[in-house]
Backbone atoms as SQL, in Angstrom:
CREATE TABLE atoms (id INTEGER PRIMARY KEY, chain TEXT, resi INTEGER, resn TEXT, atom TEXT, x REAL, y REAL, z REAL);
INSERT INTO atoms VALUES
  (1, 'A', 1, 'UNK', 'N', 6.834, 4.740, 27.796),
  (2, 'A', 1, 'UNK', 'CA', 5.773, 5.511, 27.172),
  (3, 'A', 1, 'UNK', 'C', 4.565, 4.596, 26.965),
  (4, 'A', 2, 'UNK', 'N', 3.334, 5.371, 27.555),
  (5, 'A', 2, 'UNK', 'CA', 2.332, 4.385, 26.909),
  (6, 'A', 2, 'UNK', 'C', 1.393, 5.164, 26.086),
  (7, 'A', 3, 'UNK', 'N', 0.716, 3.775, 25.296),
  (8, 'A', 3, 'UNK', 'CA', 0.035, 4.732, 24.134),
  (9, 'A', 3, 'UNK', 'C', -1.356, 4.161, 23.782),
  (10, 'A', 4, 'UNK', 'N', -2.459, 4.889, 24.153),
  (11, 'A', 4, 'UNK', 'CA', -4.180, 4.319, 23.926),
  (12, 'A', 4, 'UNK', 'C', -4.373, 5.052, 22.539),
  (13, 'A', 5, 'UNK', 'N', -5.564, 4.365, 22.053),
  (14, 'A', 5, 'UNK', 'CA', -6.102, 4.209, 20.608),
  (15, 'A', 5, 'UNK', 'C', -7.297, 3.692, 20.983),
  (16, 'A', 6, 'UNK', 'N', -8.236, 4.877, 20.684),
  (17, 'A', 6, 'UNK', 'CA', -9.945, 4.447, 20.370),
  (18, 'A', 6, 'UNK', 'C', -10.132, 5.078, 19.569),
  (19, 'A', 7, 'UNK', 'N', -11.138, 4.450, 18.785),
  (20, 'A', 7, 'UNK', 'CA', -12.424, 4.924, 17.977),
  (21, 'A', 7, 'UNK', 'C', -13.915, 4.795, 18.394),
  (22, 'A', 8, 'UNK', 'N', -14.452, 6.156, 18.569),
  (23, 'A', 8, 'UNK', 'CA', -15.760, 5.856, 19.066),
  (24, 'A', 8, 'UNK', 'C', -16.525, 6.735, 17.850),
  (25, 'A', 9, 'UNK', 'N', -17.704, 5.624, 17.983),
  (26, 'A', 9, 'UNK', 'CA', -18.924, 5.755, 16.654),
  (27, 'A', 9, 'UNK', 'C', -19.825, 7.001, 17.459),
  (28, 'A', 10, 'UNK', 'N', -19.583, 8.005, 16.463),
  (29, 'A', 10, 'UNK', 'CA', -20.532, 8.917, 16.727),
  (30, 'A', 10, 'UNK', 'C', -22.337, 8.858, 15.916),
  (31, 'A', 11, 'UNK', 'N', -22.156, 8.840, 15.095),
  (32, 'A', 11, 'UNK', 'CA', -23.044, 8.129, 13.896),
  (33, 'A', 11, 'UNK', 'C', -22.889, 6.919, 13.460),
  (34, 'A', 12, 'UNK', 'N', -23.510, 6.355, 12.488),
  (35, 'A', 12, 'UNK', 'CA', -23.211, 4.893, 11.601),
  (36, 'A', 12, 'UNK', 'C', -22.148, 5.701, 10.444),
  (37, 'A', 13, 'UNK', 'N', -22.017, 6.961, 9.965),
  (38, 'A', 13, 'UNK', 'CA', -20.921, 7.344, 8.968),
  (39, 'A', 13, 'UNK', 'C', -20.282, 8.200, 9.801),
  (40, 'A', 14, 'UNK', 'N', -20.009, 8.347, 10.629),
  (41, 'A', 14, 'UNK', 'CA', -19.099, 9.246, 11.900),
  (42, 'A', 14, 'UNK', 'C', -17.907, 8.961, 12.892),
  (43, 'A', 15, 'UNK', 'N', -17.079, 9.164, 12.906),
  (44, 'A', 15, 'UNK', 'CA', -16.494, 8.532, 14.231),
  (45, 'A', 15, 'UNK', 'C', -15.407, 9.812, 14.159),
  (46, 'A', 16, 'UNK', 'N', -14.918, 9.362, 15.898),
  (47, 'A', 16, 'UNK', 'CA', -14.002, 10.303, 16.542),
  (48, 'A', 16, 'UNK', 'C', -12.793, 9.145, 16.287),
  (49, 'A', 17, 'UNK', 'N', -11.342, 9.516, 16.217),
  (50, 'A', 17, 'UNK', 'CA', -10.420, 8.778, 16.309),
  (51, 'A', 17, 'UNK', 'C', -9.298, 9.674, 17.183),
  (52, 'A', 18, 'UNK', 'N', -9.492, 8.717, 18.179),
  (53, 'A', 18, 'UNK', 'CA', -8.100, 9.568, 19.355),
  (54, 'A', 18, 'UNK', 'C', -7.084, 8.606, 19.828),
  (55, 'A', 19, 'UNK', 'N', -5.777, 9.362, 19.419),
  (56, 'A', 19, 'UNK', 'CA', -4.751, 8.520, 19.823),
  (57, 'A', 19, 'UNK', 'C', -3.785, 9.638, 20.429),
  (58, 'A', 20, 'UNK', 'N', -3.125, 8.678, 21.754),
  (59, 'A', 20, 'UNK', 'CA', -2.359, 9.811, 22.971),
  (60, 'A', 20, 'UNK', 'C', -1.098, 8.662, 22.810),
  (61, 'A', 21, 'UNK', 'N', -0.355, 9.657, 23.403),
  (62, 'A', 21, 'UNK', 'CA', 0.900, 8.548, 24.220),
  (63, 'A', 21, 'UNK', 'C', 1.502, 10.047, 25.204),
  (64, 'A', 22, 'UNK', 'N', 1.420, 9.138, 25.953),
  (65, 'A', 22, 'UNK', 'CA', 2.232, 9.819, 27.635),
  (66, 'A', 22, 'UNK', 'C', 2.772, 9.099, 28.305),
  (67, 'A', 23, 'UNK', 'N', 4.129, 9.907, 29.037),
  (68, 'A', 23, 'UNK', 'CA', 5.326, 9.565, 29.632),
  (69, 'A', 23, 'UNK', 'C', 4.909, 9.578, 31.047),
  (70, 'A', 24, 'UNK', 'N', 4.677, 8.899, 31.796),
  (71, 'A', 24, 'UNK', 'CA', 3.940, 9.326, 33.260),
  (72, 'A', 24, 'UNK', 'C', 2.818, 10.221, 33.289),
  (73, 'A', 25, 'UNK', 'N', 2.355, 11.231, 33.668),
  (74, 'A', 25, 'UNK', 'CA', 1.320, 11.705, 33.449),
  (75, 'A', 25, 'UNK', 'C', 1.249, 13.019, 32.398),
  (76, 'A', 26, 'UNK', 'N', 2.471, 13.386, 31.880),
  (77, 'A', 26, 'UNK', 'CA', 2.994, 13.646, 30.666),
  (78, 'A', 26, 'UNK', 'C', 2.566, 13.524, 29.312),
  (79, 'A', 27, 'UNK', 'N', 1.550, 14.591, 28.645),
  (80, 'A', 27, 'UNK', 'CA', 1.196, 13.807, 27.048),
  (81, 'A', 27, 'UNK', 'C', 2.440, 14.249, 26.133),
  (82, 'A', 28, 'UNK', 'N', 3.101, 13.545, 25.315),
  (83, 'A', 28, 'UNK', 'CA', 4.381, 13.439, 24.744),
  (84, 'A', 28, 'UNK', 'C', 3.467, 13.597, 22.960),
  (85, 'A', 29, 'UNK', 'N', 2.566, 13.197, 22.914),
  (86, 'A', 29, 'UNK', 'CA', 1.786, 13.105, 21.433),
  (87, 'A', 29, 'UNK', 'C', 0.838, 12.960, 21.497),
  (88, 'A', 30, 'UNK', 'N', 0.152, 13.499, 20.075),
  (89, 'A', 30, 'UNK', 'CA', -1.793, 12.700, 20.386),
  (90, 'A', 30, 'UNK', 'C', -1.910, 13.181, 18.783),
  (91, 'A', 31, 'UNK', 'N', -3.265, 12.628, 18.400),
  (92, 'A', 31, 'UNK', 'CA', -4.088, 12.537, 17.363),
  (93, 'A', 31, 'UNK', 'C', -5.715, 12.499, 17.728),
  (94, 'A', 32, 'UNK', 'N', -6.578, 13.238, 17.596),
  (95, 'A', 32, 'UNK', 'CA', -7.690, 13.405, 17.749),
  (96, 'A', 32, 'UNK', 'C', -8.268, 13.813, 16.199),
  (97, 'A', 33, 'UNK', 'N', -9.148, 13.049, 15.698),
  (98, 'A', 33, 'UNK', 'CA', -9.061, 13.460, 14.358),
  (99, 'A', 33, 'UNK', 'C', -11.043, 13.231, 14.120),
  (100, 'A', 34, 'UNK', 'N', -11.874, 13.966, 13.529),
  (101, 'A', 34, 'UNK', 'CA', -13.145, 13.358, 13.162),
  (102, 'A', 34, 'UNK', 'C', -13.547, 12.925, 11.487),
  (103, 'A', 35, 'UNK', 'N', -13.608, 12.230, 11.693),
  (104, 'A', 35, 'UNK', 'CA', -13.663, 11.153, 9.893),
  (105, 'A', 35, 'UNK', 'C', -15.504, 11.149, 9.610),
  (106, 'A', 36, 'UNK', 'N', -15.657, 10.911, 8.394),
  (107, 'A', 36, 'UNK', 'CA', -16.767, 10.855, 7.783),
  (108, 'A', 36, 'UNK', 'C', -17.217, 9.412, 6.938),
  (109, 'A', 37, 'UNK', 'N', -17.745, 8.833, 6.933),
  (110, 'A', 37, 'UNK', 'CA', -17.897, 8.131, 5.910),
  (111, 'A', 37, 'UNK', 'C', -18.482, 8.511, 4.492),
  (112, 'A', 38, 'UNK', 'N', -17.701, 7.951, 3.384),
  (113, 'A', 38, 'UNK', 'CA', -18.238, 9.070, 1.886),
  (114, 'A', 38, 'UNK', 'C', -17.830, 7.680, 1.066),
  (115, 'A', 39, 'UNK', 'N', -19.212, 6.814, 0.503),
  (116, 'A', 39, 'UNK', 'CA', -18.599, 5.918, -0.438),
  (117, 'A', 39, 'UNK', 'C', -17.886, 4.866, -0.355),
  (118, 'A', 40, 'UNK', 'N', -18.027, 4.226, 1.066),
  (119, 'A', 40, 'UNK', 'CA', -17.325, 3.092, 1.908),
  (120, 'A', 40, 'UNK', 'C', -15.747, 3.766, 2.360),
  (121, 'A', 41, 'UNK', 'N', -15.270, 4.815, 2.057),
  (122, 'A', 41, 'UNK', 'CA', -14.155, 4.793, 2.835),
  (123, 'A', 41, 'UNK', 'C', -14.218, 6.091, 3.734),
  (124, 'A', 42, 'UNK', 'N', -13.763, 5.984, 4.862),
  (125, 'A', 42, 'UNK', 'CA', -13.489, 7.283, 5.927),
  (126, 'A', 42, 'UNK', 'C', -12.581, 8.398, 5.729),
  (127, 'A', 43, 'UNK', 'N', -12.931, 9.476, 5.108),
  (128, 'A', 43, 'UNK', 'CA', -12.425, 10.885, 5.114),
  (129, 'A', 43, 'UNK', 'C', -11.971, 11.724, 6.443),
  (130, 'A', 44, 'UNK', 'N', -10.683, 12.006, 6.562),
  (131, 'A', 44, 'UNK', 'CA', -10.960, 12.850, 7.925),
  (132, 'A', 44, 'UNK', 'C', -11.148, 14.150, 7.697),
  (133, 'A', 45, 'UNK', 'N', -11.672, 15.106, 7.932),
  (134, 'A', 45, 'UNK', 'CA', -12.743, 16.425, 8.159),
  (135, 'A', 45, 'UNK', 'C', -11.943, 16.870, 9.178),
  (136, 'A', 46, 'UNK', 'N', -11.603, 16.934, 10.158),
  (137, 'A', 46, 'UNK', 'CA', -10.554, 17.931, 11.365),
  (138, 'A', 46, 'UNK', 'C', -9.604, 16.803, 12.140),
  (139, 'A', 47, 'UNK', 'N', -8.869, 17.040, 12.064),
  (140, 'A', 47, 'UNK', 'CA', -7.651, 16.964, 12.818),
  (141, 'A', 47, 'UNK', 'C', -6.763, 17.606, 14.111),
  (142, 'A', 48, 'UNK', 'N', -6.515, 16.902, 15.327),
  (143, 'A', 48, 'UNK', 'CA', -6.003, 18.184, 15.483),
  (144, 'A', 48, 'UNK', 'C', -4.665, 17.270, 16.085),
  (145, 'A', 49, 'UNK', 'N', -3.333, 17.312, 16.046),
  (146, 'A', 49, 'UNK', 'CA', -2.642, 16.429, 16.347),
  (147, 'A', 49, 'UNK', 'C', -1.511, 17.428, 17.157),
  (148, 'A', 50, 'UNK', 'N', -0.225, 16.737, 17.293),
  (149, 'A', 50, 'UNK', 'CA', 1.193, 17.422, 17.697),
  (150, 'A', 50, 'UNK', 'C', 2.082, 16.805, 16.730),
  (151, 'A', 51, 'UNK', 'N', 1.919, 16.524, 15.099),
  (152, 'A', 51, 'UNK', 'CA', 3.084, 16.970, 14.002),
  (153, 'A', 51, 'UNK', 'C', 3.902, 18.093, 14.327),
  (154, 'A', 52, 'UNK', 'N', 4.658, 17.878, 13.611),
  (155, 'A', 52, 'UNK', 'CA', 5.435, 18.912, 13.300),
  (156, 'A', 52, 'UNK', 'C', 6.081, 20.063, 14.752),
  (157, 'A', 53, 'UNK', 'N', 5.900, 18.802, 16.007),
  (158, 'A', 53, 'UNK', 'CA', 6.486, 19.167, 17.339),
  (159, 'A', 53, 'UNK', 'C', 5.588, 20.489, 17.810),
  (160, 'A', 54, 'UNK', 'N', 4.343, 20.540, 17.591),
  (161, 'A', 54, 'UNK', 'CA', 3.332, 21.700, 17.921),
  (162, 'A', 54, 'UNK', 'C', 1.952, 21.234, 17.798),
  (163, 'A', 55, 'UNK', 'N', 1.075, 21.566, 18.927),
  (164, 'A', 55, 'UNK', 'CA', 0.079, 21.214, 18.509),
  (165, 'A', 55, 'UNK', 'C', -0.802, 22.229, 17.682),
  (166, 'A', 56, 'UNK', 'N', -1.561, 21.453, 16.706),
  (167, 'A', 56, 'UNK', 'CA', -2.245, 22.642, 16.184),
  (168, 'A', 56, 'UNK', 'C', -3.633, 21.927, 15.844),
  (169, 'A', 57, 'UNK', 'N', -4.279, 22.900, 14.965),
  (170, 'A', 57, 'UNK', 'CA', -5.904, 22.221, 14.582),
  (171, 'A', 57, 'UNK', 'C', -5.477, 22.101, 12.911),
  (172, 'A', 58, 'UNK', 'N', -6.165, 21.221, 12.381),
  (173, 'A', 58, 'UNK', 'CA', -6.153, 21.072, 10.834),
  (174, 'A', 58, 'UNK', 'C', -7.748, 20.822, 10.221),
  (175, 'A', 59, 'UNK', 'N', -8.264, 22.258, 9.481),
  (176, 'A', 59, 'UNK', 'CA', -9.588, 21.816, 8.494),
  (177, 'A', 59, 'UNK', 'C', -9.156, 21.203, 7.485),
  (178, 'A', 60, 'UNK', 'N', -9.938, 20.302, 7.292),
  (179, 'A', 60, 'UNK', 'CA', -9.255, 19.979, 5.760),
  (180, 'A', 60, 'UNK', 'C', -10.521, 19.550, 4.589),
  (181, 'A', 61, 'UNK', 'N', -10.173, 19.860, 3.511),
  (182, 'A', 61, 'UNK', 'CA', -11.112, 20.035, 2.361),
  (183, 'A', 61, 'UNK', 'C', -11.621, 18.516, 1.565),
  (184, 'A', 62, 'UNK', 'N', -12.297, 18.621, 1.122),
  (185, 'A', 62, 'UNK', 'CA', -12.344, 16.995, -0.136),
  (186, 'A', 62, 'UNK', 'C', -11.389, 17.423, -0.996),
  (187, 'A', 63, 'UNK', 'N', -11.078, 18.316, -1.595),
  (188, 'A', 63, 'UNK', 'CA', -9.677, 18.712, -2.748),
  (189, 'A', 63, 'UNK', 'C', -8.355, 18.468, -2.041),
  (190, 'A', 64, 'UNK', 'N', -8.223, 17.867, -0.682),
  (191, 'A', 64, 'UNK', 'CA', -6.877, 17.604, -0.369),
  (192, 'A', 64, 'UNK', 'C', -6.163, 19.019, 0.429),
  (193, 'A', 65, 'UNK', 'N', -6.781, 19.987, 0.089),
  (194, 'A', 65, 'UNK', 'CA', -6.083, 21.425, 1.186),
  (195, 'A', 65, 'UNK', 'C', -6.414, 21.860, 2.732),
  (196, 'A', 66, 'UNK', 'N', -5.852, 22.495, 3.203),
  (197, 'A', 66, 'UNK', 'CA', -6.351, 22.268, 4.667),
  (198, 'A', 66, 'UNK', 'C', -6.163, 23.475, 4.795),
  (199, 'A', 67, 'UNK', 'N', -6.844, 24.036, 6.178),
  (200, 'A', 67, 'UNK', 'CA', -6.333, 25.128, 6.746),
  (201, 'A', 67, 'UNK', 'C', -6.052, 24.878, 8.446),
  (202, 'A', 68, 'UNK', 'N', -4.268, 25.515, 8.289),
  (203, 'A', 68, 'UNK', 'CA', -4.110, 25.101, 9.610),
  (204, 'A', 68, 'UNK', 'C', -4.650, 26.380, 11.065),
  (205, 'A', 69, 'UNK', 'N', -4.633, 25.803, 12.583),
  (206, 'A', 69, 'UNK', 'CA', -4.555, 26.652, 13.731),
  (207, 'A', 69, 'UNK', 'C', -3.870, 26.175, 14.314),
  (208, 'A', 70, 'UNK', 'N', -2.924, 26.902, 14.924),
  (209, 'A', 70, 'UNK', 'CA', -1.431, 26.727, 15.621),
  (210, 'A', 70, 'UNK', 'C', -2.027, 26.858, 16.843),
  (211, 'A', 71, 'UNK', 'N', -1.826, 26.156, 17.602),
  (212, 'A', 71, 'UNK', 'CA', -2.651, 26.159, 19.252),
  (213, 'A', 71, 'UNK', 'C', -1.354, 26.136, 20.346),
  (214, 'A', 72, 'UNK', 'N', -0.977, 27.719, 19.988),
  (215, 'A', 72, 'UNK', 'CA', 0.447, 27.700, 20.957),
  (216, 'A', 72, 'UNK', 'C', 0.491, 27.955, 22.398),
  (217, 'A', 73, 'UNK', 'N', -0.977, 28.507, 22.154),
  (218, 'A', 73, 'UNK', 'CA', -0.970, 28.637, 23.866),
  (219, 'A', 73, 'UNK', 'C', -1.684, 27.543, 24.687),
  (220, 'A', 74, 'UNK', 'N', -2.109, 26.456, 23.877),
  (221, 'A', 74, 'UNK', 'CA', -2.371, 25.274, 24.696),
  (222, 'A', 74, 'UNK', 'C', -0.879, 24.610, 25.035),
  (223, 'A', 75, 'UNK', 'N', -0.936, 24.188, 26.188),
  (224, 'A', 75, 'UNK', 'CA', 0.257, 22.878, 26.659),
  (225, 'A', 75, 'UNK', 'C', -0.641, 21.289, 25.855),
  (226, 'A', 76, 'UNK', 'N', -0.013, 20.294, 25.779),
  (227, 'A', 76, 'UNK', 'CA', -0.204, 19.254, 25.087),
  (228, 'A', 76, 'UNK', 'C', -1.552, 18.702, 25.730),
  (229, 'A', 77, 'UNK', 'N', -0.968, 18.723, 26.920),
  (230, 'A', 77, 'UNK', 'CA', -2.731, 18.201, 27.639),
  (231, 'A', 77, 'UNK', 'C', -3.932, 19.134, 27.802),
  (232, 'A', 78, 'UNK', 'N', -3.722, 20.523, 27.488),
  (233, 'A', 78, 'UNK', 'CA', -4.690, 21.328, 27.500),
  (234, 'A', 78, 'UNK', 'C', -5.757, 21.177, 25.866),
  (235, 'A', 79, 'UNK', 'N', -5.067, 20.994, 25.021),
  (236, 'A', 79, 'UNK', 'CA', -4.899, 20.797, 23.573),
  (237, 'A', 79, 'UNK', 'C', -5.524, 19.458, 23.510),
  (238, 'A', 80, 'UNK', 'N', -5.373, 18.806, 23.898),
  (239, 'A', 80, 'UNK', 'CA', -5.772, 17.295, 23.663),
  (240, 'A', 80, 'UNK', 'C', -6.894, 17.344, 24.457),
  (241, 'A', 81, 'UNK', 'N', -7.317, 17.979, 25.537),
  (242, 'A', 81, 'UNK', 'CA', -8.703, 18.367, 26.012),
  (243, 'A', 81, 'UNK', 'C', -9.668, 18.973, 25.415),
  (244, 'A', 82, 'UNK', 'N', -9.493, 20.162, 24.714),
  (245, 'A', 82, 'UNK', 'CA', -9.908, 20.861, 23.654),
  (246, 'A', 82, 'UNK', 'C', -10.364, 20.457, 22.606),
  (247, 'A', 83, 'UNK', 'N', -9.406, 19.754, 21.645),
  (248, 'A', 83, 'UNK', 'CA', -9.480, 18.743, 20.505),
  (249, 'A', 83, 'UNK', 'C', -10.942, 17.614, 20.805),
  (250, 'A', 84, 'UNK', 'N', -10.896, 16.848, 22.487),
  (251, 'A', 84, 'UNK', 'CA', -11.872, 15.863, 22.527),
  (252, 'A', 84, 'UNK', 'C', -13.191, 16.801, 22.535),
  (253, 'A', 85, 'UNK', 'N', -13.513, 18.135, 23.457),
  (254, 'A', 85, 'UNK', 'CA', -14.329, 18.460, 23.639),
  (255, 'A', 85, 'UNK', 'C', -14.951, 19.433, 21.748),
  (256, 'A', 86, 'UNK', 'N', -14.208, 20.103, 21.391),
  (257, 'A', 86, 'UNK', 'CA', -14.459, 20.526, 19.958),
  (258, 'A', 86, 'UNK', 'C', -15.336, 19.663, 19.724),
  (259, 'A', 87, 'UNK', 'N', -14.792, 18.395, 18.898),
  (260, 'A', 87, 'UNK', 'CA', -15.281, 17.491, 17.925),
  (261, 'A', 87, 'UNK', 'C', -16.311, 17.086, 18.734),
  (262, 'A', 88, 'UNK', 'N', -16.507, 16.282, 19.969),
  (263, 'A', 88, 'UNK', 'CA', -17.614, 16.200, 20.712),
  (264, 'A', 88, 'UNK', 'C', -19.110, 17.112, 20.291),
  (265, 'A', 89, 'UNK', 'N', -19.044, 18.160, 20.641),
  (266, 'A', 89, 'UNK', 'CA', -19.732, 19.367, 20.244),
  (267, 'A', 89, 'UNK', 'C', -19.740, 19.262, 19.319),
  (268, 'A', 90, 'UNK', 'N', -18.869, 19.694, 18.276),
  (269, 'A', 90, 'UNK', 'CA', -19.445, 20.435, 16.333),
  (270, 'A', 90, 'UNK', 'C', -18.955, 19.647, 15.535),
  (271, 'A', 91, 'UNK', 'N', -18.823, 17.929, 15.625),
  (272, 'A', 91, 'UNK', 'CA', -18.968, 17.470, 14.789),
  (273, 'A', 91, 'UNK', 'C', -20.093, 17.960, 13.236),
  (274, 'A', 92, 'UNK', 'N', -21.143, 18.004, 13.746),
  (275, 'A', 92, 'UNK', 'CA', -22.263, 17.820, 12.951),
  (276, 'A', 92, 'UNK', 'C', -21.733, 19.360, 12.232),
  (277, 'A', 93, 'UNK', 'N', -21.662, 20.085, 12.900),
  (278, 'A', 93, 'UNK', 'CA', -21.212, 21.802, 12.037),
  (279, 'A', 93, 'UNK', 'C', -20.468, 21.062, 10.774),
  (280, 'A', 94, 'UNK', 'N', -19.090, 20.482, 11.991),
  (281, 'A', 94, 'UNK', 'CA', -17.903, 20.229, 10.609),
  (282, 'A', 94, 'UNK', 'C', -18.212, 19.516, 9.455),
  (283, 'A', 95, 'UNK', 'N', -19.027, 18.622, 9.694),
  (284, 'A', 95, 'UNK', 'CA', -19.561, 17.693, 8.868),
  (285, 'A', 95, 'UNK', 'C', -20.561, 18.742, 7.190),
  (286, 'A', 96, 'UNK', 'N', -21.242, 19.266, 7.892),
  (287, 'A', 96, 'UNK', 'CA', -21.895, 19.814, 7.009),
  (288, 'A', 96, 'UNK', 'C', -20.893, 20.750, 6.249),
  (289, 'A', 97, 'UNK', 'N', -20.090, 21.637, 6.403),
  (290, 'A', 97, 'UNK', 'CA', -18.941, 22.526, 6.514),
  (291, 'A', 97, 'UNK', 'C', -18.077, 21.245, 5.033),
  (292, 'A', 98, 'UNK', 'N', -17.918, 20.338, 5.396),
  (293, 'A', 98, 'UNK', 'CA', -17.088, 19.300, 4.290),
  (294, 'A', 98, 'UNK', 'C', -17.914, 18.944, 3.393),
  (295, 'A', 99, 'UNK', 'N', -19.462, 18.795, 3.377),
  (296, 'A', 99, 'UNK', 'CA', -20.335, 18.076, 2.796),
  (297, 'A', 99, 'UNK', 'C', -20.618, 19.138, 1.705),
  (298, 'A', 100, 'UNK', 'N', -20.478, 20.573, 2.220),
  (299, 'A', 100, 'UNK', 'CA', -20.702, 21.597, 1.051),
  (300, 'A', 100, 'UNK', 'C', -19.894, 22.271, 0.452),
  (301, 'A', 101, 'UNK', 'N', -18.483, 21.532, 0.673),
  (302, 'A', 101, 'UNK', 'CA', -17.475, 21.604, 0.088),
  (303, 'A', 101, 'UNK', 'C', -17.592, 20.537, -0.938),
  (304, 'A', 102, 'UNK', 'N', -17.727, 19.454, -0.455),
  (305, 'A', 102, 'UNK', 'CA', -17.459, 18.583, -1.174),
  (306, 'A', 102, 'UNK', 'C', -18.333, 18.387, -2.173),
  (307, 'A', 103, 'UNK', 'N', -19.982, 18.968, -2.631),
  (308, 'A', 103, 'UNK', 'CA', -20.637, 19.134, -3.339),
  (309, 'A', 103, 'UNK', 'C', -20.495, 20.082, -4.455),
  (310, 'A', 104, 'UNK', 'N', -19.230, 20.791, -4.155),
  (311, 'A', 104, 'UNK', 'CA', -19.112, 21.796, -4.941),
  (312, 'A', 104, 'UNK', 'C', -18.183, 21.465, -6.394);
């Protein structure tokens, strides 16, 4: 099994964090997650991983709650395509989306 890990700076308080592992050309797991910076430490804001042996999407709040999307009709590599291209795109949505949560 092999397994890559980047972080790429979208902003100076932004970044994408993607982590895969695949069995031959096989994705077996991943983590695609977009973080914020708030106060020197990095918050993650969406998630979308394969926990819980499924891939799904995760919003998640500054109060710690999330809301999940079960992404059953993606296959692992369709999902992990999705996940890069999402956050790519609407970071800045999600961002604001947490920021007026988190003001509240």
């Amino acid at each position: 099994m092999k397994r890559k890990e980047y972080v790429y700076l979208l902003s100076d308080t932004d970044r994408k964090r993607h982590i895969h592992s695949r069995t031959g050309k096989k994705i077996t797991d991943f983590l695609v997650q977009y973080e914020v910076l708030i106060e020197g430490k990095w918050a993650p804001v969406v998630r979308y991983d394969t926990a819980h042996g499924y891939a799904h999407k995760d919003m998640l709040n500054p109060d710690g709650s999330k809301q999940k999307v079960i992404l059953g009709a993606y296959g692992y590599e369709a999902a992990l395509s999705l996940a890069d291209l999402d956050i790519n795109q609407n970071w800045k949505a999600y961002k604001a989306r947490y920021m007026r949560r988190l003001a509240k």
